[in-house]
PDBQT receptor file of N, H, CA, C and O in Angstrom, charges set to zero:
ATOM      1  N   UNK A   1       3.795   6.725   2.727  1.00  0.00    +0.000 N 
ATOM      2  CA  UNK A   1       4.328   5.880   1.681  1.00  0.00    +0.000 C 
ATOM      3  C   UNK A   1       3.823   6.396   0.341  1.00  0.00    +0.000 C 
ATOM      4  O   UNK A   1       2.649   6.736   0.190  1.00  0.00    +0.000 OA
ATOM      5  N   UNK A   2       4.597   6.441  -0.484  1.00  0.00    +0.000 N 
ATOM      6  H   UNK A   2       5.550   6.165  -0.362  1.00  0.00    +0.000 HD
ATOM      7  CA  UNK A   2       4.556   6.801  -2.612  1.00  0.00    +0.000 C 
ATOM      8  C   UNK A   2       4.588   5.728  -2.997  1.00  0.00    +0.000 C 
ATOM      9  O   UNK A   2       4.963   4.679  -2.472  1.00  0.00    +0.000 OA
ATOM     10  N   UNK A   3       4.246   5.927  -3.807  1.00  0.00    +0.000 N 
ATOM     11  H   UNK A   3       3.941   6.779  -4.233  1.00  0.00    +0.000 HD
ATOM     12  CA  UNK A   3       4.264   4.864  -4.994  1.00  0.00    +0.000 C 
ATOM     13  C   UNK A   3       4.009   5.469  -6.471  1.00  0.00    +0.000 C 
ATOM     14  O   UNK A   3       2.972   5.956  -6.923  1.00  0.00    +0.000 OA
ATOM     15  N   UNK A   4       5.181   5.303  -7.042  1.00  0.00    +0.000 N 
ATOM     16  H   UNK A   4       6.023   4.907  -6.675  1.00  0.00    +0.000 HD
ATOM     17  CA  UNK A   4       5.327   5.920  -8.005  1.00  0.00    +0.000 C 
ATOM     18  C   UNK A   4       5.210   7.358  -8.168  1.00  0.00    +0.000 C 
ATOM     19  O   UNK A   4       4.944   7.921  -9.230  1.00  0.00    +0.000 OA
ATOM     20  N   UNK A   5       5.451   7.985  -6.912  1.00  0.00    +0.000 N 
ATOM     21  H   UNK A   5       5.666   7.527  -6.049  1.00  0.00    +0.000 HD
ATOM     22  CA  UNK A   5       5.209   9.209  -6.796  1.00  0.00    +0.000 C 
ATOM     23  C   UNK A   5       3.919   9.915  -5.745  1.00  0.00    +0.000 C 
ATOM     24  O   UNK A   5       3.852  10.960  -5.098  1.00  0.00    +0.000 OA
ATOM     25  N   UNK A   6       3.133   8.943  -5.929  1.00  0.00    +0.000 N 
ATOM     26  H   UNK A   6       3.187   8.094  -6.455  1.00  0.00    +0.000 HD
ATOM     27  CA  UNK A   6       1.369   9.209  -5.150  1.00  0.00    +0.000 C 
ATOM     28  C   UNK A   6       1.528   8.599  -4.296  1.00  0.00    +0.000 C 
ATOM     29  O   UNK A   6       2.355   7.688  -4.326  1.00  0.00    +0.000 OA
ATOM     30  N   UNK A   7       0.618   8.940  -2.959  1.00  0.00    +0.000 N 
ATOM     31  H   UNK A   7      -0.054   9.680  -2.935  1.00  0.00    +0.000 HD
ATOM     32  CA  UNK A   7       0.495   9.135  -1.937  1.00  0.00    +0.000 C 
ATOM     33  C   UNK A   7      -0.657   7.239  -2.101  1.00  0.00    +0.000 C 
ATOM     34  O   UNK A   7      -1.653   6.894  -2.737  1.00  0.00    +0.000 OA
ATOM     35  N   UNK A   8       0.427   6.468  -0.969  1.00  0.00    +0.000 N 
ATOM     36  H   UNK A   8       1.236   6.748  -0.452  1.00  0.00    +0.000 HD
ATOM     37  CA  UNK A   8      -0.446   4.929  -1.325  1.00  0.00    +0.000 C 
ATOM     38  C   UNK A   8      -0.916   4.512  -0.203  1.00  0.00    +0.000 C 
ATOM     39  O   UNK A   8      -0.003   4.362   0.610  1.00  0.00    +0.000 OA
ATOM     40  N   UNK A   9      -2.150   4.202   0.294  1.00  0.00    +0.000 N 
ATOM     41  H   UNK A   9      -2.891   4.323  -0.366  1.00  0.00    +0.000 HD
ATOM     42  CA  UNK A   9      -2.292   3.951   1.289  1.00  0.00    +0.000 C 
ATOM     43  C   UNK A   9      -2.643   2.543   1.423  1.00  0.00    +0.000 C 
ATOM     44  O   UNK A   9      -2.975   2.191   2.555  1.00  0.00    +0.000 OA
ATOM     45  N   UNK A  10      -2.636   1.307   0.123  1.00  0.00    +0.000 N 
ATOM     46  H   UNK A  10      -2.366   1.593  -0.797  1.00  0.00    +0.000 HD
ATOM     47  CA  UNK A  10      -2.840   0.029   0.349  1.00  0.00    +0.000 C 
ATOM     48  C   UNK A  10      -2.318  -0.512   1.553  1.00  0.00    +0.000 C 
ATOM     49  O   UNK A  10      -2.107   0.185   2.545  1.00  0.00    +0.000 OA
ATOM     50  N   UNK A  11      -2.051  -2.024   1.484  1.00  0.00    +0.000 N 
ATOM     51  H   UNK A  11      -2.222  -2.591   0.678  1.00  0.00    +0.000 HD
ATOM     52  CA  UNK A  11      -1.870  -2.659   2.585  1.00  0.00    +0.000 C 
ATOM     53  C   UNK A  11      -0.650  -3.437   1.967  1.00  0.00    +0.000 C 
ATOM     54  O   UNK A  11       0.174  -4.013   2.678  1.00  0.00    +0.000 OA
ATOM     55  N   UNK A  12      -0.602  -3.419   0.847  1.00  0.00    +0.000 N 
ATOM     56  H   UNK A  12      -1.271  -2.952   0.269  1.00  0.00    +0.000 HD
ATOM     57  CA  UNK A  12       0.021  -4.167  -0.536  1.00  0.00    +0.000 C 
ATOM     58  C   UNK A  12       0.517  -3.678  -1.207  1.00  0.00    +0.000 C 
ATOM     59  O   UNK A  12       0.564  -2.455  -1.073  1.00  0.00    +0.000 OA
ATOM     60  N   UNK A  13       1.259  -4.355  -2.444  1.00  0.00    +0.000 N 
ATOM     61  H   UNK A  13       1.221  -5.349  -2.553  1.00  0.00    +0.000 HD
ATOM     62  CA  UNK A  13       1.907  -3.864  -3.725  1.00  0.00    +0.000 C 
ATOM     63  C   UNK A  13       1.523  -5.009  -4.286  1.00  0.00    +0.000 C 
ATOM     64  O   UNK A  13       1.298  -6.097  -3.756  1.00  0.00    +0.000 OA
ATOM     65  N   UNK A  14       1.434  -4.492  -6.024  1.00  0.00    +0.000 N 
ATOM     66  H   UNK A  14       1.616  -3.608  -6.454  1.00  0.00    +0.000 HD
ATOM     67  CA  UNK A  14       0.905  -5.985  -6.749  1.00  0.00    +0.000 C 
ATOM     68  C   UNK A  14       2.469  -5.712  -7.720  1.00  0.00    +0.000 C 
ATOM     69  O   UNK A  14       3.145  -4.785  -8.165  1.00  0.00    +0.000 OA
ATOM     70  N   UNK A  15       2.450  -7.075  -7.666  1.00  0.00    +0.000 N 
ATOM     71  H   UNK A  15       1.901  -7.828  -7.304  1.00  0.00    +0.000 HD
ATOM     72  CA  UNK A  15       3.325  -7.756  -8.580  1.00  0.00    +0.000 C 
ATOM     73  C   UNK A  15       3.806  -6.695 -10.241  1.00  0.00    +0.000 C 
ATOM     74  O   UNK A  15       4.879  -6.345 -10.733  1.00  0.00    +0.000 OA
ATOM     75  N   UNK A  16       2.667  -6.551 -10.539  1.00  0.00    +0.000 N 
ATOM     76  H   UNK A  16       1.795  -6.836 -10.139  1.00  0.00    +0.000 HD
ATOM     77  CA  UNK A  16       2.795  -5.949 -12.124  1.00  0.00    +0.000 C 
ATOM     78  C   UNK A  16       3.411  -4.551 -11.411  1.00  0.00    +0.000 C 
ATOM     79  O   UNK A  16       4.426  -4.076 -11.920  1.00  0.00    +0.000 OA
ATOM     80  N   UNK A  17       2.866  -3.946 -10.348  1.00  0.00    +0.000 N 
ATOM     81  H   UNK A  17       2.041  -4.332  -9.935  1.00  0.00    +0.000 HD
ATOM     82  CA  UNK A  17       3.398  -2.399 -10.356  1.00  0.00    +0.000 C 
ATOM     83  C   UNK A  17       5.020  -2.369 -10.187  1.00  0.00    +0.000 C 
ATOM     84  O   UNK A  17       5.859  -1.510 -10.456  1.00  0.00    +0.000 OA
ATOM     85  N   UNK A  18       5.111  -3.855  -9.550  1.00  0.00    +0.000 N 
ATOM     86  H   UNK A  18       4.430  -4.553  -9.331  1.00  0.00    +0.000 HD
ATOM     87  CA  UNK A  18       6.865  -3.545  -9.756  1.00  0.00    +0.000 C 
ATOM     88  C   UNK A  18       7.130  -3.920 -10.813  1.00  0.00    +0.000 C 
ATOM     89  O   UNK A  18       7.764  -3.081 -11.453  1.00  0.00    +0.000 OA
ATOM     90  N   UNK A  19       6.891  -5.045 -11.449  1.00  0.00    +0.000 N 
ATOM     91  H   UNK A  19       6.376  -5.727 -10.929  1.00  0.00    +0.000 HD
ATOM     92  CA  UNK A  19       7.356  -5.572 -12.589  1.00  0.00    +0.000 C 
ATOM     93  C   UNK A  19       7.593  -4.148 -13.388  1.00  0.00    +0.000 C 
ATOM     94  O   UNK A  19       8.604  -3.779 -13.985  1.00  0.00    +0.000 OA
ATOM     95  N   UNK A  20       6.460  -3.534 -13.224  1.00  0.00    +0.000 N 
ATOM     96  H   UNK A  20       5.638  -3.833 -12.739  1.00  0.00    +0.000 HD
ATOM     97  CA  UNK A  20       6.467  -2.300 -14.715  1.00  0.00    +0.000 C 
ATOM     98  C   UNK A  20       7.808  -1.316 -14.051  1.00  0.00    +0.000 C 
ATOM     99  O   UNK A  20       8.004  -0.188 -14.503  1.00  0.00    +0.000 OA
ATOM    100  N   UNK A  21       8.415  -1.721 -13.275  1.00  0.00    +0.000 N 
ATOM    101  H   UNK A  21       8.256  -2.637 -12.908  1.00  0.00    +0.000 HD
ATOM    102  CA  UNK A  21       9.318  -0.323 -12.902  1.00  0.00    +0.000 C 
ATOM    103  C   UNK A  21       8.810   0.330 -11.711  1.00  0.00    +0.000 C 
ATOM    104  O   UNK A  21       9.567   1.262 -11.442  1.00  0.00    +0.000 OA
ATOM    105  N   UNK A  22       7.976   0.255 -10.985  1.00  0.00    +0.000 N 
ATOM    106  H   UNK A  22       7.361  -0.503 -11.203  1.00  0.00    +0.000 HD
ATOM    107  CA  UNK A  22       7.717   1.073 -10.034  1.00  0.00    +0.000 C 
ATOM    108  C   UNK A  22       8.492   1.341  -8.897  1.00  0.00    +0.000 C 
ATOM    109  O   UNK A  22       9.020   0.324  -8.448  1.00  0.00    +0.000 OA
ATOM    110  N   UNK A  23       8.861   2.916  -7.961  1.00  0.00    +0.000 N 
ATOM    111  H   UNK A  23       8.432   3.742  -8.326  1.00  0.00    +0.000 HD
ATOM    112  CA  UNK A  23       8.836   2.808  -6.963  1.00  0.00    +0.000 C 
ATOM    113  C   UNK A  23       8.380   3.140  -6.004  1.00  0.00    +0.000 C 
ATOM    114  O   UNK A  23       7.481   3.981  -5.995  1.00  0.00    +0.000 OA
ATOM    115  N   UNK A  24       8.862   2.576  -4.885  1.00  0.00    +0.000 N 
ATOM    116  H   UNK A  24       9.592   1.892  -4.892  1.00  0.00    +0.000 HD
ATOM    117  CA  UNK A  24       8.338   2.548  -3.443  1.00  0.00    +0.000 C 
ATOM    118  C   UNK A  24       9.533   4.075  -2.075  1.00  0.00    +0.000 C 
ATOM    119  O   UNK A  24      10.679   4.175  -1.638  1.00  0.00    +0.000 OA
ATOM    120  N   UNK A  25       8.173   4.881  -2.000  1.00  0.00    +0.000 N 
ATOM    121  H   UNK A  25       7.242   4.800  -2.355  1.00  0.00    +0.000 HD
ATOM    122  CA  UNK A  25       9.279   6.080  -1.475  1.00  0.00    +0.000 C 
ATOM    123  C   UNK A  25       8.538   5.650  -0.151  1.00  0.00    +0.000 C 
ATOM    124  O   UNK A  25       7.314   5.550  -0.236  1.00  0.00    +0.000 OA
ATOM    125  N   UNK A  26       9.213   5.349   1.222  1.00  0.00    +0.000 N 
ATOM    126  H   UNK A  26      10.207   5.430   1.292  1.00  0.00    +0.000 HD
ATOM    127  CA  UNK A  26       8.558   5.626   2.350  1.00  0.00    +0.000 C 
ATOM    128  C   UNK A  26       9.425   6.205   3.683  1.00  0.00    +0.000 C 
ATOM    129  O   UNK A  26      10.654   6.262   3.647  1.00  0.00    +0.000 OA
ATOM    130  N   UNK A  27       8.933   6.469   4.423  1.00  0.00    +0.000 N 
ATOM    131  H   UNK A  27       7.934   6.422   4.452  1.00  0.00    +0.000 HD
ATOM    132  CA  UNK A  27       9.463   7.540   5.634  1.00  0.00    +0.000 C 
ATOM    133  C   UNK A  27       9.455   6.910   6.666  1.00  0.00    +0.000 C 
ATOM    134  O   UNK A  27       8.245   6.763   6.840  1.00  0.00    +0.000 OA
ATOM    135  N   UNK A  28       9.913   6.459   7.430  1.00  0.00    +0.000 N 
ATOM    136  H   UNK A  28      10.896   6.579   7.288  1.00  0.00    +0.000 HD
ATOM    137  CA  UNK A  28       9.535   5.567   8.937  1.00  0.00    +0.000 C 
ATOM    138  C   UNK A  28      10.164   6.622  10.154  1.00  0.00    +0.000 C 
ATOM    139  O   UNK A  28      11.145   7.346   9.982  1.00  0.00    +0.000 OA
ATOM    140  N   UNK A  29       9.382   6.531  11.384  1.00  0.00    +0.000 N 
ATOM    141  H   UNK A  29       8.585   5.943  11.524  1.00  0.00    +0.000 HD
ATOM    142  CA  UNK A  29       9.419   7.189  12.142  1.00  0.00    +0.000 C 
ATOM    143  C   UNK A  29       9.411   6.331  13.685  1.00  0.00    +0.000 C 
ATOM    144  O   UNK A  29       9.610   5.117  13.696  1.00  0.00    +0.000 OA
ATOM    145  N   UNK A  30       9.209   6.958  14.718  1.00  0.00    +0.000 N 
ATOM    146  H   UNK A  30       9.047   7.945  14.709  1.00  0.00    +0.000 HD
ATOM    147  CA  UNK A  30       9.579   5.933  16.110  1.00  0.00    +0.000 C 
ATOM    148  C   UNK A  30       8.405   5.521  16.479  1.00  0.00    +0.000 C 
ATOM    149  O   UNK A  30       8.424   4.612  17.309  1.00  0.00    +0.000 OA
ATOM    150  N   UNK A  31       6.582   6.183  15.861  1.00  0.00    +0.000 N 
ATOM    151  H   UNK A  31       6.566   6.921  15.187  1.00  0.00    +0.000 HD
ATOM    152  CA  UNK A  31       5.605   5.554  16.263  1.00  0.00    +0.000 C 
ATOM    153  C   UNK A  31       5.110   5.099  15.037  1.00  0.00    +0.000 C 
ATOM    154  O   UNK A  31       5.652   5.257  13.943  1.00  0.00    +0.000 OA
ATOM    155  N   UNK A  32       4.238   4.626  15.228  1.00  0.00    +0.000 N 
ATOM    156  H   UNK A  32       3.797   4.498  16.116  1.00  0.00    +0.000 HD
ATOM    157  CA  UNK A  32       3.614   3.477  14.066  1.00  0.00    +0.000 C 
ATOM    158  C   UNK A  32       2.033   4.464  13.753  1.00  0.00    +0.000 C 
ATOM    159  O   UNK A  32       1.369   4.973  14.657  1.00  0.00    +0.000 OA
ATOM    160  N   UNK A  33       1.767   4.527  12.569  1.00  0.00    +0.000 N 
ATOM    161  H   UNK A  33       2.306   4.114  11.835  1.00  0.00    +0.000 HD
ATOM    162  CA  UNK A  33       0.812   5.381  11.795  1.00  0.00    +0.000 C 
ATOM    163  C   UNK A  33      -0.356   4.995  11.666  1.00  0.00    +0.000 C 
ATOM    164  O   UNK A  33      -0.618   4.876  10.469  1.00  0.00    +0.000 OA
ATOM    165  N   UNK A  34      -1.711   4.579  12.717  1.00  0.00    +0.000 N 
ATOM    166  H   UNK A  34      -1.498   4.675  13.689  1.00  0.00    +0.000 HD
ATOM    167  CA  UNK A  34      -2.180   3.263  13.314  1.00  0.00    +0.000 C 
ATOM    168  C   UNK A  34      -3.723   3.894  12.410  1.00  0.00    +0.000 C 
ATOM    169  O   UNK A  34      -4.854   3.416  12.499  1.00  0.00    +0.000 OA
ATOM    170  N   UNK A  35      -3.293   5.053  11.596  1.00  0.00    +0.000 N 
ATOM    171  H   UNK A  35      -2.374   5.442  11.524  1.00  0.00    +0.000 HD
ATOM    172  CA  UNK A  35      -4.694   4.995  10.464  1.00  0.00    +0.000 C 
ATOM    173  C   UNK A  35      -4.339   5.263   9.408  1.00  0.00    +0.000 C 
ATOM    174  O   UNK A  35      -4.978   6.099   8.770  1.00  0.00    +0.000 OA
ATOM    175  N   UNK A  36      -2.830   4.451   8.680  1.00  0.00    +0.000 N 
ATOM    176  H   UNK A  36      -2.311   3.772   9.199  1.00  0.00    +0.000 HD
ATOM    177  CA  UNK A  36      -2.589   4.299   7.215  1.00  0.00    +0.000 C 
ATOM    178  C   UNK A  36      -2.983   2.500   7.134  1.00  0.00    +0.000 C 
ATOM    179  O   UNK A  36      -2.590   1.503   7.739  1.00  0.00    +0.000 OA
ATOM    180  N   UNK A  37      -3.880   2.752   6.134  1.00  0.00    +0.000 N 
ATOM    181  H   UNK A  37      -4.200   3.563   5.642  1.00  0.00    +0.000 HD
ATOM    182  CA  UNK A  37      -4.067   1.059   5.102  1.00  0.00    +0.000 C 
ATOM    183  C   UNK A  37      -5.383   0.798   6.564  1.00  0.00    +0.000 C 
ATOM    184  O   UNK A  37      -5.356  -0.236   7.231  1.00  0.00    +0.000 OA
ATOM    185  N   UNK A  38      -6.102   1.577   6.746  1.00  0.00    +0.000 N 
ATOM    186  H   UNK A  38      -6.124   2.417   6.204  1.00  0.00    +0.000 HD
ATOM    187  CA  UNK A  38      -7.699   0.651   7.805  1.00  0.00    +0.000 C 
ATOM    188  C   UNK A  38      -8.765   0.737   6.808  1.00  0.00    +0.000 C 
ATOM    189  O   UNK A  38      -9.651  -0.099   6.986  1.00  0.00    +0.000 OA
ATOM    190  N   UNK A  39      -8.933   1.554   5.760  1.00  0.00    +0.000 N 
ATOM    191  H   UNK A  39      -8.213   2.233   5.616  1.00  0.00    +0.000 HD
ATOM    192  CA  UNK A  39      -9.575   1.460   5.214  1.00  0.00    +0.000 C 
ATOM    193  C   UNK A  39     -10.065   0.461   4.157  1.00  0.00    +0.000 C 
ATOM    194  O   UNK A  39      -9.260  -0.091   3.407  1.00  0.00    +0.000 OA
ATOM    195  N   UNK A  40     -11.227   0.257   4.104  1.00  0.00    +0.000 N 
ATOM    196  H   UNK A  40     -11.881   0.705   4.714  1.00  0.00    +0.000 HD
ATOM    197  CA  UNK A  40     -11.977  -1.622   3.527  1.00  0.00    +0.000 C 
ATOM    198  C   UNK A  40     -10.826  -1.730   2.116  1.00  0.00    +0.000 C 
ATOM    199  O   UNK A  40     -10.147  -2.699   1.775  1.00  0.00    +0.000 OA
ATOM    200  N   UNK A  41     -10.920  -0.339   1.481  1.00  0.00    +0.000 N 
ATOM    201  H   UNK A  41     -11.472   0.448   1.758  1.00  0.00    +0.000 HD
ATOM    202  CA  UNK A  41     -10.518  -0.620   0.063  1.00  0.00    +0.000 C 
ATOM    203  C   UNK A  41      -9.092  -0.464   0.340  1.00  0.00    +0.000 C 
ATOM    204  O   UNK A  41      -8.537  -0.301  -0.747  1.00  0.00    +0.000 OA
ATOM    205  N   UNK A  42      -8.128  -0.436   1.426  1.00  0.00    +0.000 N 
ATOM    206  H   UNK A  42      -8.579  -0.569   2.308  1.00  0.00    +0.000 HD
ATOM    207  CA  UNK A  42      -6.673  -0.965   1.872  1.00  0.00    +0.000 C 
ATOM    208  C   UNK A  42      -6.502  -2.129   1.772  1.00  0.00    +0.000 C 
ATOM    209  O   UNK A  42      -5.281  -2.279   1.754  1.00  0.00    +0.000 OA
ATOM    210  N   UNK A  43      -7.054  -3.212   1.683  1.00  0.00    +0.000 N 
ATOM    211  H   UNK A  43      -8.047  -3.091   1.698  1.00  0.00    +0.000 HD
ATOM    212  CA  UNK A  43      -7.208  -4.318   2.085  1.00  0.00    +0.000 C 
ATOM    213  C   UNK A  43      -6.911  -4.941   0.445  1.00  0.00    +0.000 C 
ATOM    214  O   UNK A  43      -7.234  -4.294  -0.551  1.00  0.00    +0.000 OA
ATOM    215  N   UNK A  44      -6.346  -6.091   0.390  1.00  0.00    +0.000 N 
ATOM    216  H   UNK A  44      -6.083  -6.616   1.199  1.00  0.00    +0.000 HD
ATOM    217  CA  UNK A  44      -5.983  -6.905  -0.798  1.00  0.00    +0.000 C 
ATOM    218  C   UNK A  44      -7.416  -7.961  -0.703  1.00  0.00    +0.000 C 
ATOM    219  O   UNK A  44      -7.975  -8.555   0.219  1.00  0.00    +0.000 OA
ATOM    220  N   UNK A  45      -7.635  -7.836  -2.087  1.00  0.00    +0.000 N 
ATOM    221  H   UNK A  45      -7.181  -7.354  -2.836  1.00  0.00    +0.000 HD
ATOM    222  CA  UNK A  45      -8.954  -8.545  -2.730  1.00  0.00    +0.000 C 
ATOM    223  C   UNK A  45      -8.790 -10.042  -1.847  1.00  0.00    +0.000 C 
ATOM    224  O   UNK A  45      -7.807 -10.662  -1.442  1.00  0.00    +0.000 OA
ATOM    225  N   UNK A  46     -10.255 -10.274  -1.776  1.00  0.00    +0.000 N 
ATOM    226  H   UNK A  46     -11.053  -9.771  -2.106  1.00  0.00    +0.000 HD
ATOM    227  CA  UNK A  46     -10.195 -11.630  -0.742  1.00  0.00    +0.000 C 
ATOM    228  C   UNK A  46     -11.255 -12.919  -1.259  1.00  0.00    +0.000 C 
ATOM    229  O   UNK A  46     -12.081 -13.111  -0.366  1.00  0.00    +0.000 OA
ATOM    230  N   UNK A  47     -11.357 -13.362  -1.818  1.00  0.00    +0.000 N 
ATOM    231  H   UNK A  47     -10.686 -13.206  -2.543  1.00  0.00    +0.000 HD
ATOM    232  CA  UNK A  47     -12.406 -14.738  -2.019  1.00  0.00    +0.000 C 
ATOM    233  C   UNK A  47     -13.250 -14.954  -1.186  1.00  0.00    +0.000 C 
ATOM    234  O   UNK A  47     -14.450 -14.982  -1.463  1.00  0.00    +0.000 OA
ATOM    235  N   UNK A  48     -12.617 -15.210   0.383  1.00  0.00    +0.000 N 
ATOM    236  H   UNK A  48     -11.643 -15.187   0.608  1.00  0.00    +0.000 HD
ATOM    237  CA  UNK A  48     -13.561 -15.120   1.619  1.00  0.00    +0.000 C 
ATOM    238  C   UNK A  48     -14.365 -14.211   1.891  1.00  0.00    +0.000 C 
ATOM    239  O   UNK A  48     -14.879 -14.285   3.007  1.00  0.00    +0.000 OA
ATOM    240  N   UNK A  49     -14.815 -12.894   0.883  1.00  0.00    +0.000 N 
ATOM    241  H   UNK A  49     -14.397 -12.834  -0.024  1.00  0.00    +0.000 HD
ATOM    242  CA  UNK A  49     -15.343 -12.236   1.000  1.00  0.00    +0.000 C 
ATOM    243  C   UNK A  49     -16.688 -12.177   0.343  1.00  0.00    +0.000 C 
ATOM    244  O   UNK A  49     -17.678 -11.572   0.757  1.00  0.00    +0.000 OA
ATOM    245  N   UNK A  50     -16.595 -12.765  -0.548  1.00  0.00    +0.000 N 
ATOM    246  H   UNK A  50     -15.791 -13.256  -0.884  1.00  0.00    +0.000 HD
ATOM    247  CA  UNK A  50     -17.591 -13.212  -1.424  1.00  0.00    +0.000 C 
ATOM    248  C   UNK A  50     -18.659 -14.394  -1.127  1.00  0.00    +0.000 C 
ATOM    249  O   UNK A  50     -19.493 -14.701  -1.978  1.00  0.00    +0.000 OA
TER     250      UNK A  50
């Protein structure tokens, strides 16, 4: 998955990156990519974390 061109490995998209125009380039295939977005900082900010 791109985003805006770069290589995105969130878990997410925030609101403002579309608002500003952004897009979303992605590729889908017949298996599922089971180590894009595992990483802690993939993860959308959490309260319960704190």
């Amino acid at each position: 998955m791109k985003v805006n061109g770069q290589e995105y490995t969130k878990n997410y998209i925030t609101y403002s990156t579309l608002q500003n125009g952004g897009t979303i380039d992605y590729v889908m295939g017949d298996k599922p990519n089971k180590n894009r977005g595992i990483a802690p900082e993939d993860a959308p900010y959490s309260f319960s974390r704190e």
